[in-house]
N, C-alpha and C positions, 0 to 999 in steps of 0.2 A: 376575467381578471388576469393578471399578468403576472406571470412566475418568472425568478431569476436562481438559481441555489449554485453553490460555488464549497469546496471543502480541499482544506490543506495540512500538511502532516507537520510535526516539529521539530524543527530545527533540528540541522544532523541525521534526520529521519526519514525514512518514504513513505510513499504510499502504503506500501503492504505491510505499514506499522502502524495507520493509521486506527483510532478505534471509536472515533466517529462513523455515525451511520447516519442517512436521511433516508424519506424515500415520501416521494409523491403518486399520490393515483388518479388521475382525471374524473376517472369512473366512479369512484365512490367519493371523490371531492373531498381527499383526506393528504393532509402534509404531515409528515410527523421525522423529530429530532432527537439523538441520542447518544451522548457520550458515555463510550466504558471508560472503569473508573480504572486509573493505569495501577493501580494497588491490589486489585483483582486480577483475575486468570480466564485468558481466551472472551478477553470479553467484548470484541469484537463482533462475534458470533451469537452472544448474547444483547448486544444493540441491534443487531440485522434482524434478530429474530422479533421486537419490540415493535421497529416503525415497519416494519413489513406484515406485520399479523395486525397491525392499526390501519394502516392506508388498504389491505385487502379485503378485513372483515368490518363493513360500516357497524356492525354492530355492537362490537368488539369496542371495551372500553376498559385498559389497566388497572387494577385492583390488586393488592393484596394476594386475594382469593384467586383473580381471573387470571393471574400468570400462571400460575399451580400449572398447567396442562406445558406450558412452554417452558418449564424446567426441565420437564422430561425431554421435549423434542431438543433441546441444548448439551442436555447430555450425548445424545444418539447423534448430535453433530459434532460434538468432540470428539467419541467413539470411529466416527467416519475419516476423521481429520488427523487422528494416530494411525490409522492403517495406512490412510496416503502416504503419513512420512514414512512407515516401510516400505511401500512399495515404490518409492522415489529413491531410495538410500538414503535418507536424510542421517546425520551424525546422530550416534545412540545415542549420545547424553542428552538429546534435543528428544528424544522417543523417550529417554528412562526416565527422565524430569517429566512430562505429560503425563503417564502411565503414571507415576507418582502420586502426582498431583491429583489424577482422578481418583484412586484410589484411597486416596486421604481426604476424600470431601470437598474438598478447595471449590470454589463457586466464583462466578463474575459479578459484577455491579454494574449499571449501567443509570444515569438520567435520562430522565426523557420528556419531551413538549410534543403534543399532538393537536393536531383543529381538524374539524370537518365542518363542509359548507351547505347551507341549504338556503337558498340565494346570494343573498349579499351578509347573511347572520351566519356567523361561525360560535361556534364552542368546541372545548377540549376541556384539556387536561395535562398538568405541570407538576413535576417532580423532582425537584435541586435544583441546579445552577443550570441546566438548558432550561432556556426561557423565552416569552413572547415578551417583545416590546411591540405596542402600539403608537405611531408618529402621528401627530395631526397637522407638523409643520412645525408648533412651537415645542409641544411639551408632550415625553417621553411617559407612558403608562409600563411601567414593566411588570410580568407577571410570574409569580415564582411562588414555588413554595417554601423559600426558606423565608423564616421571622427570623430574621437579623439586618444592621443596620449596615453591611454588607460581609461579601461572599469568604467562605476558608477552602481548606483542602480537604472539608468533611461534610461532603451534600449529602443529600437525600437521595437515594438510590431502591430501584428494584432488585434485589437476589436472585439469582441464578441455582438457589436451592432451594427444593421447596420447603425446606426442613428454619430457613432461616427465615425472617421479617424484612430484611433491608433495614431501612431509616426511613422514617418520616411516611407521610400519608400525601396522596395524589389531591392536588386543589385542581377543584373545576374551574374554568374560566369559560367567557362569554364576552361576545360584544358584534357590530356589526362594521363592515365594509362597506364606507360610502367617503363622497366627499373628498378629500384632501389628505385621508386616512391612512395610513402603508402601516402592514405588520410584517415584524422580521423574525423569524423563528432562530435561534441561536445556539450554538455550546458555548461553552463557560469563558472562553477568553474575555468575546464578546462581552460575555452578560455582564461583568466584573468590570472589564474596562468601561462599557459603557452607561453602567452604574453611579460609577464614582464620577463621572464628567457629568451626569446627570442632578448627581449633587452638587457640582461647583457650578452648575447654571450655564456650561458652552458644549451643551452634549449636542445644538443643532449642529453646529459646526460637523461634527463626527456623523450624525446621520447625514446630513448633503451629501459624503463623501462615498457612504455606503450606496447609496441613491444614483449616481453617479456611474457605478460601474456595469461596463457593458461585456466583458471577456473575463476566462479564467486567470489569463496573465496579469488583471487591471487586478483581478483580487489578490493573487498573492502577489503584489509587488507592494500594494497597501498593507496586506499583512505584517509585512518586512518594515514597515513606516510605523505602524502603531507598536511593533514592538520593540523599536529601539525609543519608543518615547511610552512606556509606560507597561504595555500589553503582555501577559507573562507568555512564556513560548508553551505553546500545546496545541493538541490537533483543533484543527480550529471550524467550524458550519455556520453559514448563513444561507437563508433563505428569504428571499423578499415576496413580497406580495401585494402587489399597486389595484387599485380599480380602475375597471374601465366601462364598456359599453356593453359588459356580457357577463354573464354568471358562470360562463365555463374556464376551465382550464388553461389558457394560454402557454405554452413552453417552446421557448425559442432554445433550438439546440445548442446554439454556440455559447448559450447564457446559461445552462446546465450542465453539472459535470458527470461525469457517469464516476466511482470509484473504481469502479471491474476494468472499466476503458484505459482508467488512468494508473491501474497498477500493470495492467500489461504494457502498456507504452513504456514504463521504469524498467519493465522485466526486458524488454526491447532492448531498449538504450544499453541497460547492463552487459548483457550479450554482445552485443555490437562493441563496446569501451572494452571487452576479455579481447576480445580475438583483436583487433586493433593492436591491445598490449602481447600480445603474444606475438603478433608478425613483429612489431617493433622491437623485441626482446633477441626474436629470431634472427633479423635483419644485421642486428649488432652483433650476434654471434660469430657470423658471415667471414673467414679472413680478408684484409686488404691482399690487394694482389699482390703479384709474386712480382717480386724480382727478376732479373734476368739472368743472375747464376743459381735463386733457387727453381725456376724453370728449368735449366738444362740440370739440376739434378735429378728431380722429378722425372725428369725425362730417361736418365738414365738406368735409374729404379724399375722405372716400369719397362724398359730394355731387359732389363736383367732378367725380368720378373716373366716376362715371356720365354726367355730362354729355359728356366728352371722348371716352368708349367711344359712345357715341352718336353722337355727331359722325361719329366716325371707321369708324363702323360698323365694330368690331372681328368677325374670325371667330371664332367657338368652337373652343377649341383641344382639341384628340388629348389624350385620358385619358393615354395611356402616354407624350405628347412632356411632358406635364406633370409625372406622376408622376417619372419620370426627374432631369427638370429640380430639381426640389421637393425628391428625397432628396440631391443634389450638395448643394445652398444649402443645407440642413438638415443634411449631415454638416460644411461648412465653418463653422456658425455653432455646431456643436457644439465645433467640435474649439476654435474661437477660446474659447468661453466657459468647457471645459473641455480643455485642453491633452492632458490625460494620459488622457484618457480610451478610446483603444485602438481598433482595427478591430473588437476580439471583442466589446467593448461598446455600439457603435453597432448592429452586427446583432441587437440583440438587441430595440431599439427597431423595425427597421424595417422588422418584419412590421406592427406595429399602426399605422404611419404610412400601408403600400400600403393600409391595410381600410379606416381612415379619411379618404383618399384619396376612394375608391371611394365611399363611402358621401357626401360631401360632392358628387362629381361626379353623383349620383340626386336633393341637392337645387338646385346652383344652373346656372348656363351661366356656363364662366370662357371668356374670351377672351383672346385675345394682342395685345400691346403693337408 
């Protein structure tokens, strides 16, 4: 069978805001989907931990009862996840709010849709608004466990406590891959949008289109389409799944997205956009050139300025009393000329200022005043 899965953040948003999770495993022939609920905490980490402990352990099926063990391991990754941000500097109100928060009980939520295969017959299990639709070509089976006559802002979710219930009970589902048949594993934009099209009777229309895409660009450019025509903004998962001539796994890499891949690629880019703005900041800082009677003053300054160091038979001053000295007066004449310009953005300059420091200090003898 043929795998496609694609995942995008919301609007304004990135990746490493995202709180959608998938995760497919060939080996135990398990796909499973999971949005944390944005009105919860870190829960993120609590979706990762849901379809990653479904698609790893075939045996493993979400309950109530059977999560009890992965509240604890969610904890001990929050725990891991406050000490990074000490040990990164992250800003204390971003440590004191976490530590807060753990401390006061606070817990995640998450949906989730899971299937495992054993040839062409799949069964799972569904829990809110991520949901399986099944396509036969005309008409849309969608499977969910909310009883209503469509979707709110108040699904059905697993806790992240084990002290709390969530909402709602996991519905099993069942059915087989054959035929003309594609199922699409989904988070909630999806399910909502393609709900309500499903009740006006042109929901093929929307699955062709979903059917259709071959690239991560080709999904979120459609994403951007559906939601200026209807689709509300949130992180958004889909997952396809076609038949073909074989009961395995099929995953073409260009047609899956990894999220790890894609939030370092943001963390890239980010990087790359600072320093960009920082030489550009720096560049303007730059004076236009001189004139031709502020040259021969200039000139005559440092005339002077040789006569007076001679007089006074100035010592040659200490590379590192000067360097020192040099980056102070160079971050005060920055921050004066550019105000907003930030601590993160001066270090970025003031490896190339020690070099050429150093390299200046091989051609002249600077002395102290």
């Amino acid at each position: 069978m043929k795998i496609r899965a694609y995942i995008t953040h919301k609007v304004k948003e990135g990746f490493v805001d995202c709180q959608d999770r998938f995760s497919i495993n060939p080996e135990t022939k398990s796909i499973a989907v999971s949005d944390g609920m944005s009105q919860s905490w870190q829960q993120k980490i609590w979706a990762q931990l849901l379809v990653s402990t479904y698609t790893n352990d075939k045996n493993w099926t979400p309950t109530i009862d059977s999560i009890k063990p992965l509240c604890s391991q969610w904890r001990e990754d929050v725990v891991n996840l406050i000490q990074q941000l000490k040990e990164t500097g992250a800003p204390e109100n971003i440590i004191y709010r976490n530590e807060r928060n753990l401390a006061e009980g606070k817990s995640a939520g998450a949906t989730f849709v899971g299937i495992r295969f054993n040839g062409n017959e799949w069964s799972g299990s569904v829990l809110g608004d991520s949901c399986l639709i099944e396509w036969d070509g005309k008409d849309a089976a969608i499977f969910t466990s909310q009883e209503v006559e469509a979707f709110d802002s108040h699904p059905d979710y697993f806790d992240s406590n084990p002290l709390n219930d969530g909402k709602g009970a996991p519905k099993e589902i069942q059915g087989i891959l054959s035929g003309s048949n594609v199922l699409f594993l989904v988070s909630d934009p999806f399910s909502d949008f393609l709900f309500e099209h499903n009740k006006q009777g042109d929901v093929a229309v929307y699955m062709q289109k979903l059917l259709e895409l071959s690239s991560h660009e080709e999904f979120e450019k459609l994403v951007d389409e559906w939601r200026k025509v209807g689709m509300h903004n949130d992180d958004t998962t889909l997952v396809i799944i076609e038949p073909d001539d074989s009961d395995e796994f099929s995953i073409e890499k260009d047609k899956y997205d990894d999220i790890n891949k894609l939030i370092d690629e943001e963390k890239k880019q980010i990087e790359e956009d600072k320093k960009k703005e920082v030489a550009e900041q720096i560049s303007t800082s730059v004076p236009n050139e001189l004139t031709e009677g502020e040259t021969v003053e200039i000139a005559e300054k440092d005339e002077k300025q040789k006569t007076i160091s001679a007089e006074k038979k100035e010592a040659p001053v200490d590379e590192d009393v000067f360097r020192a000295d040099f980056l102070t007066e160079y971050k005060n004449a920055l921050k004066k000329k550019h105000p907003n310009i930030g601590e993160f953005k001066f270090k970025w300059t003031q490896k190339a200022i020690i070099d050429a420091i150093s390299v200046i200090f091989k051609k002249y003898s600077i002395s102290i005043k």
